[in-house]
Kinemage of the C-alpha trace (Angstrom):
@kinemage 1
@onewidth
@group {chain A} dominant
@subgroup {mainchain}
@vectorlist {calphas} color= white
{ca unk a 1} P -11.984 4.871 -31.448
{ca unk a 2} L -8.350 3.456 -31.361
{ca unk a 3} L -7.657 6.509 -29.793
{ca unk a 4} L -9.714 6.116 -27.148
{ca unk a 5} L -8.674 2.322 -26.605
{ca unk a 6} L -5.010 3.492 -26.224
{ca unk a 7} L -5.898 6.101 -23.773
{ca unk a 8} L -7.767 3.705 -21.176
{ca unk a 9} L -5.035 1.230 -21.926
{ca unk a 10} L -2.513 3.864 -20.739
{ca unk a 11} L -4.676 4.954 -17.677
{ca unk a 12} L -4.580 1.029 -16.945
{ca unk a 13} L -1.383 0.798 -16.792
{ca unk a 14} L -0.455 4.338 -15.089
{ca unk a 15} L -2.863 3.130 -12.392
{ca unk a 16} L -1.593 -0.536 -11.963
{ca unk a 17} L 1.830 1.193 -11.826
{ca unk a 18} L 0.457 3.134 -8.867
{ca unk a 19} L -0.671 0.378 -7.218
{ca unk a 20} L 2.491 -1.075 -7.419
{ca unk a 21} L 4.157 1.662 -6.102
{ca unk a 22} L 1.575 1.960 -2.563
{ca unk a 23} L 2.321 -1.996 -2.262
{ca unk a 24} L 5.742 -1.493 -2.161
{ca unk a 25} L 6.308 1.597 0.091
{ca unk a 26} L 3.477 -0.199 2.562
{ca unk a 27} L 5.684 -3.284 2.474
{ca unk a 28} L 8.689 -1.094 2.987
{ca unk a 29} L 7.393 1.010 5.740
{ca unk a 30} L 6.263 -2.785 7.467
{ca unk a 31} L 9.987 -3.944 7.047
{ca unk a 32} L 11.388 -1.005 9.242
{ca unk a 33} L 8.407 -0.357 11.338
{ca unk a 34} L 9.292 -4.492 12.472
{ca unk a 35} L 13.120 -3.942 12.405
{ca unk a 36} L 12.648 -1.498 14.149
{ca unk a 37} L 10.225 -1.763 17.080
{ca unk a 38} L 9.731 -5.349 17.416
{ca unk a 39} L 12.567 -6.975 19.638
{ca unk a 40} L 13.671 -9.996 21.164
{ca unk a 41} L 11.482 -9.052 23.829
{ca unk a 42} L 8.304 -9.313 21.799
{ca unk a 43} L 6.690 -12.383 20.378
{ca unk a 44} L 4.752 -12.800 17.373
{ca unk a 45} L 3.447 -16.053 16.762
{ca unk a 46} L 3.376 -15.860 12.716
{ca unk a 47} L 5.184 -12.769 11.865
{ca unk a 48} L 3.981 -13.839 7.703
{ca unk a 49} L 0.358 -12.973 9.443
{ca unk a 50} L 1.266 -10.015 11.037
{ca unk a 51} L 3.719 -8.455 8.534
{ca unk a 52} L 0.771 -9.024 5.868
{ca unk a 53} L -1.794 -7.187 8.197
{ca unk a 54} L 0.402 -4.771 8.727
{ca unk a 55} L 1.307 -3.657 5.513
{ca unk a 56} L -2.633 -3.846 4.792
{ca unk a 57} L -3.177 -1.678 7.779
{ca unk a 58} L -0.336 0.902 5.567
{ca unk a 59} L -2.212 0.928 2.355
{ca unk a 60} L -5.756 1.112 4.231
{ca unk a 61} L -4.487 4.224 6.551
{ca unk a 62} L -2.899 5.661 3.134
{ca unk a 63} L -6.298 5.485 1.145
{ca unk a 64} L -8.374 7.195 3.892
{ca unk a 65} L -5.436 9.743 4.112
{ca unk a 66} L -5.790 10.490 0.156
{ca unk a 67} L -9.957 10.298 0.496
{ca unk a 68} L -9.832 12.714 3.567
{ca unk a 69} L -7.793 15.096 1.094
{ca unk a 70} L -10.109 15.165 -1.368
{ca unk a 71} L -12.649 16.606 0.942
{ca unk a 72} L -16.405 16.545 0.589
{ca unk a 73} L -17.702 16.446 -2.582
């Protein structure tokens, strides 16, 4: 039973670990993806907003990418 305990405790952790990892390369990916194509030419009115949106826009684009993968089940 302890076992068994440990082994979801480890899965736990592998998979917050893997969370943590998609947050940052979606926060990452928003960094350039603004340094990079947003100018002095554009205006965004609360670039917090849009930077947040953005980097949920990553990590939602990412998770259909890894459930398209998987294919039909």
């Amino acid at each position: 039973m302890e076992d068994q305990a440990e082994g979801i405790k480890r899965l736990v952790r592998e998979d917050e670990a893997l969370q943590d990892r998609i947050d940052v390369e979606a926060r990452a990916t928003a960094h350039a993806l603004i340094q990079g194509y947003i100018g002095p030419d554009h205006k965004v009115l609360n670039m917090q907003n849009f930077y947040s949106a953005l980097v949920q826009a990553l990590k939602a684009a990412r998770a259909q990418w890894h459930t398209d993968q998987a294919g039909p089940i």
